[in-house]
Each structure stands twice: as structure tokens, then as C-alpha cells.
LUMTI-282675 format. One record per residue: residue number from 1; residue in three letters; chain; x, y, z of N, C-alpha, C in turn. Coordinates in steps of 0.02 Angstrom, whole numbers, plus 50000, padded with zeros to 5 digits. Atoms other than C-alpha are relative to their C-alpha. Example, Ala and Ser with C-alpha at 12.3 -4.5 7.8 and 13.67 -1.06 7.14 Angstrom:
LUMTI-282675
(rec 1 "ALA" "A" (50045 49941 50000) (50615 49775 50390) (50045 50060 50000))
(rec 2 "SER" "A" (49958 49941 49997) (50684 49947 50357) (49961 50055 50037))
END
This chain:
LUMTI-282675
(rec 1 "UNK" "A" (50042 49941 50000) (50000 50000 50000) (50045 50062 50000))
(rec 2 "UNK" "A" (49965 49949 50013) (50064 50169 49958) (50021 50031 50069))
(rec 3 "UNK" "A" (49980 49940 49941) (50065 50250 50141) (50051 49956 50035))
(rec 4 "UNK" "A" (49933 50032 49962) (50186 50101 50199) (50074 50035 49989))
(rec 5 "UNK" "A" (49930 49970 50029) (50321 50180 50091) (50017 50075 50031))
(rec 6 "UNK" "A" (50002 49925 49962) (50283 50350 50181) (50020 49968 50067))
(rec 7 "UNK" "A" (50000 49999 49945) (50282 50282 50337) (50094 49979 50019))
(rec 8 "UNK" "A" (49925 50020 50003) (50479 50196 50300) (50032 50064 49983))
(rec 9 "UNK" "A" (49940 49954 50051) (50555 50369 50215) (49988 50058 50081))
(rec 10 "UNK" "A" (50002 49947 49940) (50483 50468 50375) (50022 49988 50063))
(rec 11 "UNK" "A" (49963 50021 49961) (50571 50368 50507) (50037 50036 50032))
(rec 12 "UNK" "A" (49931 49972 49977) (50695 50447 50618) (50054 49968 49977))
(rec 13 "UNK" "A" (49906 50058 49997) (50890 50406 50603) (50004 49975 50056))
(rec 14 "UNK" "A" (49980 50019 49940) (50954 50285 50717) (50046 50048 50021))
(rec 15 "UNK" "A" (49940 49975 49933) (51052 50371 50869) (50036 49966 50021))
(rec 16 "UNK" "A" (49954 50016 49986) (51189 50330 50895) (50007 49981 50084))
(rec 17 "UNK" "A" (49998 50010 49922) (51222 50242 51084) (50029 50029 50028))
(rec 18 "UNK" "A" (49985 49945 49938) (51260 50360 51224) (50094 49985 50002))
(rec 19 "UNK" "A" (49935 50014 49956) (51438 50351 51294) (50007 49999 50059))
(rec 20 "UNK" "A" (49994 50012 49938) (51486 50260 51419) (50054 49988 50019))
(rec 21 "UNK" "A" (49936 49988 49997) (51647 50226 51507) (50019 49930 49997))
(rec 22 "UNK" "A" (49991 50047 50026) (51734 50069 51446) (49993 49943 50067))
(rec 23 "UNK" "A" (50048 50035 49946) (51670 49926 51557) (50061 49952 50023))
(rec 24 "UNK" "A" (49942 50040 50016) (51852 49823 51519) (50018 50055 50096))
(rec 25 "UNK" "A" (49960 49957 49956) (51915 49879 51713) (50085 50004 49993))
(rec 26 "UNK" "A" (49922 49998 50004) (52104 49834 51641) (50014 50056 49962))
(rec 27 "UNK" "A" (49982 49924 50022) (52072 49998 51540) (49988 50046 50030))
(rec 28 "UNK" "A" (49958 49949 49953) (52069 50103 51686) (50030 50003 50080))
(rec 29 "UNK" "A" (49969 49977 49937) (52198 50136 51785) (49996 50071 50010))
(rec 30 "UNK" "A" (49997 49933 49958) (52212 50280 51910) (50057 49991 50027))
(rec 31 "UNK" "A" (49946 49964 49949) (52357 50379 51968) (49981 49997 50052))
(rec 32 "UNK" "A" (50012 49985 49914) (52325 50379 52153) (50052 50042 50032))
(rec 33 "UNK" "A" (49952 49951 49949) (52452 50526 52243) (49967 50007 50058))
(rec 34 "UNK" "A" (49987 49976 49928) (52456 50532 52433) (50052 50031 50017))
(rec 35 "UNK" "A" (49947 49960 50000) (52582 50664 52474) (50054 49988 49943))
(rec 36 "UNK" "A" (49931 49995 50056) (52750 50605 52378) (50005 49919 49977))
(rec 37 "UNK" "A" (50026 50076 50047) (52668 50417 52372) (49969 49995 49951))
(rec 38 "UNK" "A" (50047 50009 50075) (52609 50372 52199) (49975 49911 50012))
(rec 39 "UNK" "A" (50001 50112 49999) (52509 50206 52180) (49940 49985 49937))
(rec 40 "UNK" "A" (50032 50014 50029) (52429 50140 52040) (49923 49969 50003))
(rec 41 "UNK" "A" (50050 49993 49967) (52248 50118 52076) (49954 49927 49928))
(rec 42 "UNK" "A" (50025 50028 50038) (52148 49973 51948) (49914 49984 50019))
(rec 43 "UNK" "A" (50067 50015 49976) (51972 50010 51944) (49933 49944 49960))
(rec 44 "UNK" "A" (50050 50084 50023) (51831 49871 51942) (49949 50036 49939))
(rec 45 "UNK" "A" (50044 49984 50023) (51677 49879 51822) (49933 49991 50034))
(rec 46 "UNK" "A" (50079 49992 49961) (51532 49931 51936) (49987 50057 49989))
(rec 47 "UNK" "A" (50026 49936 49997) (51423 50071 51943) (50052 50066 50015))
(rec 48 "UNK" "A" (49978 49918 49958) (51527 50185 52077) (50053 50008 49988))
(rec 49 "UNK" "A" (49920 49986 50038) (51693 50147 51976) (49979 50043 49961))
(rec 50 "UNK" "A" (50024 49951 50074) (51605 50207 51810) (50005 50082 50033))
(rec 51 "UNK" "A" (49999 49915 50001) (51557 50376 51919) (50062 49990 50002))
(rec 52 "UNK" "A" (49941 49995 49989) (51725 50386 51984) (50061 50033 49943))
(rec 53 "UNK" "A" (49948 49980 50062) (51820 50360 51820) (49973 50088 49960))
(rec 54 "UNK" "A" (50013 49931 50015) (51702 50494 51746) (49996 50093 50015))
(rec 55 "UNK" "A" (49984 49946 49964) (51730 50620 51879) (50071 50004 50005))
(rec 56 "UNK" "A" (49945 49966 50001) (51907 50628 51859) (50028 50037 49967))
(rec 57 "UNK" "A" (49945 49997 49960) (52038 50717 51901) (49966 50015 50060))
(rec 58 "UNK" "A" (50038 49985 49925) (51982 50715 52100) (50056 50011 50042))
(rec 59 "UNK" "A" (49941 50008 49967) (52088 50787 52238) (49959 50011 50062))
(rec 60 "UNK" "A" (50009 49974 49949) (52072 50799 52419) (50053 50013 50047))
(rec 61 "UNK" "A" (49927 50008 49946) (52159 50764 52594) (49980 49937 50042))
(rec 62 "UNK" "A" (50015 50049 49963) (52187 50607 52676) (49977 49987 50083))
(rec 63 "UNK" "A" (50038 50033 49926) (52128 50552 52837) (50028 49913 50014))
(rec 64 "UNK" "A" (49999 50085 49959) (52208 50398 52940) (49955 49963 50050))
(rec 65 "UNK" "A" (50063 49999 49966) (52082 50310 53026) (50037 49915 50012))
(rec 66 "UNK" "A" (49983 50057 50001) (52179 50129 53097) (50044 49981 49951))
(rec 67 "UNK" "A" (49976 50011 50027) (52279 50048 52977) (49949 50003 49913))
(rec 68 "UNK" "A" (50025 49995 50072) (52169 50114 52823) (50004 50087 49998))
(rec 69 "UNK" "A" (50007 49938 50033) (52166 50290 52717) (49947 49991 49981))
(rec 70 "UNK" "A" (50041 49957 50029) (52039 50376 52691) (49967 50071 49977))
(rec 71 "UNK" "A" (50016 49949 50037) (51965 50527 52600) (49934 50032 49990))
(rec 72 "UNK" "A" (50064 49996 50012) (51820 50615 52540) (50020 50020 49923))
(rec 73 "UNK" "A" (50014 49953 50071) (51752 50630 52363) (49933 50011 49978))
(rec 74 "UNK" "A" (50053 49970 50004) (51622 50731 52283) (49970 49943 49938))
(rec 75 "UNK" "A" (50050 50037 50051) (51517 50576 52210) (49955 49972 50037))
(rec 76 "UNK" "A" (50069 50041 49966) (51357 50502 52233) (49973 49953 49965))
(rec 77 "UNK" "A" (50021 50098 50011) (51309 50319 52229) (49982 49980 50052))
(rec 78 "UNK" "A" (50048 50034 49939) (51188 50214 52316) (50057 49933 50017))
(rec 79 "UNK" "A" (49946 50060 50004) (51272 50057 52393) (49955 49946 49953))
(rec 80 "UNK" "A" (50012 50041 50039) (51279 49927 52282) (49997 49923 50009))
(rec 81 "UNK" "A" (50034 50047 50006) (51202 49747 52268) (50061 49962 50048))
(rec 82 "UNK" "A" (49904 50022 49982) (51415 49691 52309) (50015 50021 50081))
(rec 83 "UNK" "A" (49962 49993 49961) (51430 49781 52467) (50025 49960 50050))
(rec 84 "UNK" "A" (49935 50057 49946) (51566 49710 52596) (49979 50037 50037))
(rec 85 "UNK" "A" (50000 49975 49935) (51573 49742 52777) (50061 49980 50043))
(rec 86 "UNK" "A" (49923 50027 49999) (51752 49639 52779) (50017 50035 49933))
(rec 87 "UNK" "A" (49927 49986 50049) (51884 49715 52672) (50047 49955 49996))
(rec 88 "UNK" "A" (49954 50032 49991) (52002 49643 52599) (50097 50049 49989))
(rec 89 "UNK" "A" (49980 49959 49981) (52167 49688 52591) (50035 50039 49926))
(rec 90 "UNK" "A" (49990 49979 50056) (52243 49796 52446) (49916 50005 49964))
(rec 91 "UNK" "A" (50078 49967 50068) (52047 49824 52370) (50003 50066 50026))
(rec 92 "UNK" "A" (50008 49918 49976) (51987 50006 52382) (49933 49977 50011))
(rec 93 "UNK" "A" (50068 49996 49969) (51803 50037 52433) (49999 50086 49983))
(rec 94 "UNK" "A" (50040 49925 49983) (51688 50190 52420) (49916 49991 50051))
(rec 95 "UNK" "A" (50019 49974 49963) (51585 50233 52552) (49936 50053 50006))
(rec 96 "UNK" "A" (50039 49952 50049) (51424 50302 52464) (49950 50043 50064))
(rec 97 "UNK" "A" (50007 49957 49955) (51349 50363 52652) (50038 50070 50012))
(rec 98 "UNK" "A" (49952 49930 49977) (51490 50476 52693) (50059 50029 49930))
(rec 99 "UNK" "A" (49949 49988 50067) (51559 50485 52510) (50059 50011 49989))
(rec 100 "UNK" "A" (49921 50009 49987) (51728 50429 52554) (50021 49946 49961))
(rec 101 "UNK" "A" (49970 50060 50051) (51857 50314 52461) (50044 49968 50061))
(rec 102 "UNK" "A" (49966 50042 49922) (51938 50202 52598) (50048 49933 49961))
(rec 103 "UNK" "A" (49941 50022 50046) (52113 50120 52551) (50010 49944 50079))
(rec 104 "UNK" "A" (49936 50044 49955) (52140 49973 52690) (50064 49970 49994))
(rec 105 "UNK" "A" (49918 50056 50006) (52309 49899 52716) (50011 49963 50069))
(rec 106 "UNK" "A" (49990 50025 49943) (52280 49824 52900) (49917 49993 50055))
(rec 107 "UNK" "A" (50070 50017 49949) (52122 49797 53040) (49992 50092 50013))
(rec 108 "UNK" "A" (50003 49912 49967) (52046 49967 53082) (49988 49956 50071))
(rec 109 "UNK" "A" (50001 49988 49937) (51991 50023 53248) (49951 49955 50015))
(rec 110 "UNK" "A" (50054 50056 49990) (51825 49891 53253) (50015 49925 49977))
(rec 111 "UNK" "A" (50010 50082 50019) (51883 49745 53164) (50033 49957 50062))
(rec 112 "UNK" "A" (49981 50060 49936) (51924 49588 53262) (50059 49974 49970))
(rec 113 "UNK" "A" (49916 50027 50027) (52086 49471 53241) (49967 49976 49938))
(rec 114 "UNK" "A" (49986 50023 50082) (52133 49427 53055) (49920 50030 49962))
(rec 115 "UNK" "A" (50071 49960 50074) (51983 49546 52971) (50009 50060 49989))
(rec 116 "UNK" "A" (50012 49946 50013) (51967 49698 52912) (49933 50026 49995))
(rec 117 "UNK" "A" (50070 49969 49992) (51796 49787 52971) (49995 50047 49970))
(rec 118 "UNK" "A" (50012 49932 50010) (51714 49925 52889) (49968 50012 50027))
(rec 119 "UNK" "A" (50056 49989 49940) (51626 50036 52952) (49933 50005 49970))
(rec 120 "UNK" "A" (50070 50039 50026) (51467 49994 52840) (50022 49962 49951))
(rec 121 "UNK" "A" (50000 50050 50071) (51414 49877 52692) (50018 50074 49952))
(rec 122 "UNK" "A" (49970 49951 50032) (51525 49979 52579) (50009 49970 49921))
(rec 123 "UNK" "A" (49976 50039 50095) (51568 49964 52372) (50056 50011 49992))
(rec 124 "UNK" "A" (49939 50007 50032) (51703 49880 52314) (50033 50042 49918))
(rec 125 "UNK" "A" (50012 49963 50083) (51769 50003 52145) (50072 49975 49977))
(rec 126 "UNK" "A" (49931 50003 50030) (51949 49930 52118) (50047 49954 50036))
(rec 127 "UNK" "A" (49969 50020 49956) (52097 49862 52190) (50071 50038 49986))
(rec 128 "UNK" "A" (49960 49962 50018) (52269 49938 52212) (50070 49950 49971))
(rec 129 "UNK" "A" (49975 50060 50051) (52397 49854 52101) (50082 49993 50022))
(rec 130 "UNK" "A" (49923 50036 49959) (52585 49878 52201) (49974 50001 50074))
(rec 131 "UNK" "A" (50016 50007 49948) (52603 49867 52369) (49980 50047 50033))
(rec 132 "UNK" "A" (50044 49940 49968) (52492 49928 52511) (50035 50040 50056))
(rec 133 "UNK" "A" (49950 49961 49927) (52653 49972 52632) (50002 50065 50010))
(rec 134 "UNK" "A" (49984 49913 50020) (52667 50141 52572) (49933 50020 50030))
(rec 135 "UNK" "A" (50049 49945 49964) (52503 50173 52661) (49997 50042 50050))
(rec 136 "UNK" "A" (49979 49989 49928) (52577 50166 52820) (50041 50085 50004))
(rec 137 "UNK" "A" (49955 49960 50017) (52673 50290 52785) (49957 50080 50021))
(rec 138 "UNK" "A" (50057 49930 50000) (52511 50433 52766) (49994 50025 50058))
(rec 139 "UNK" "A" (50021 49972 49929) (52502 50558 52894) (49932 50043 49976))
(rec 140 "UNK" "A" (50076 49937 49985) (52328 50681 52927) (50015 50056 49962))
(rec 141 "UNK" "A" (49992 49946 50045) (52313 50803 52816) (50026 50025 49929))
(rec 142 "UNK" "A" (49961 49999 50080) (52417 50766 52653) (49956 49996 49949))
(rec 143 "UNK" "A" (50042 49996 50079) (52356 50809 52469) (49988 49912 49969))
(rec 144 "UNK" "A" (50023 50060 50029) (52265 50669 52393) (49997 50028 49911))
(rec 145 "UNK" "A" (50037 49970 50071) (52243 50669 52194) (50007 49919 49940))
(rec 146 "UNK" "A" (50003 50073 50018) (52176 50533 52105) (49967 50018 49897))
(rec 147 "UNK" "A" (49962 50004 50068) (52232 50551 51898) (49958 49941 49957))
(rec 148 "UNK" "A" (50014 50053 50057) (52169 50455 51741) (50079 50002 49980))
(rec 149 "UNK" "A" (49937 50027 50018) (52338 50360 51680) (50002 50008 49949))
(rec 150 "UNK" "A" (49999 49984 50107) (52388 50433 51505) (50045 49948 49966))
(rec 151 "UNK" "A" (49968 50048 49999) (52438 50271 51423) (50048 50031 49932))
END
């Protein structure tokens, strides 16, 4: 029938799919700087990575809190389906209550022998890829700044 052929020529164009941030987490790494520590940062493919990656360059100031770093950053994410309440050791976490990024390398101030407690069901967004010694290291108050890796 003649109005089929109308109805095919008046079509929209397909649109093209949105952009999103590559879902592969071995394509992004993060610079991580704590004062004059650098640490390569390898983030997962979940939701509060995706913000993460897309909100960078992020800087703040660290905060020691037990044998973990932590920070604040300006993102917002619900917790996710994944969250932990044990850490492990070398992962990162975000903290979508108090919108912090929390770096353990040892038991905080609540956990019990051989665990790492958080202090809620928190999201896992990465893990850090050399070692976590250099955390120890962080004192109160040092520049944080967390870099997309220009390959």
C-alpha cells in the first residue's frame, strides 16, 4: 500500500548509543598521589567505579583512621548489590553514606583478629595494584589526587 512507503522514508535516524565509560576495568587505571606516594589504583567495572572514572581528576586530603586511608570525594552512589562489611586487603572501597574512598592495608579500629571491618556495607570500585606498605606511611592532612593514567 502506498502510505507504507511514507511511513519507511519518515522514520527517524538511528542514534547513535550514548557514551559510556569502557566497562574492560584493565582499561582504567588511576594515578593515586598521597603526598610524595604514587600508587597505581585498577578500577573494577561497577556502577561507583564508572562515576568515579568519569569524575576525574579528583583531589582531596587524607585522613588515617587505623591501619586504612581515607578521604572524601564529591560523588554520589547508592550502595551497591556487592557491598562488603570485611575488606580485603589491597581492594579500595567507596563509602556512598559519607562519600569517602577508603584504602585498607591492616584491621581498623572495630575489626576483630585477622579481618578487616568497615565501618558499613560499603562498594568495592577497584583494587590497588603495588604494594599497600606505602600506606603506612600517610600522615593527617596530606594532598590526595587521584589522575586518569595517560597510556
Amino acid at each position: 500500500m502506498p502510505t507504507e512507503f511514507l511511513r519507511s522514508r519518515n522514520r527517524p535516524a538511528a542514534r547513535p548509543p550514548p557514551q559510556r565509560p569502557p566497562l574492560a576495568g584493565s582499561d582504567r587505571i588511576v594515578d593515586l598521589a598521597i603526598g610524595s606516594r604514587r600508587l597505581p589504583l585498577l578500577l573494577a567495572a561497577t556502577p561507583t567505579a564508572d562515576r568515579i572514572w568519569m569524575a576525574l581528576p579528583l583531589y582531596s586530603t587524607a585522613e588515617p583512621w587505623g591501619d586504612v586511608v581515607h578521604f572524601t570525594l564529591p560523588i554520589r552512589s547508592g550502595r551497591e548489590r556487592g557491598a562488603r562489611t570485611n575488606g580485603l586487603l589491597g581492594e579500595v572501597y567507596y563509602w556512598p553514606d559519607e562519600q569517602r574512598l577508603i584504602l585498607p592495608f591492616g584491621p581498623t579500629p572495630i575489626s576483630r583478629i585477622g579481618e578487616i571491618r568497615l565501618p558499613q556495607p560499603i562498594n568495592a570500585v577497584g583494587r590497588l595494584i603495588d604494594d599497600v606498605e606505602a600506606l603506612r606511611a600517610v600522615r593527617p592532612g596530606e594532598k590526595v589526587s587521584l589522575e586518569r593514567r595517560i597510556s
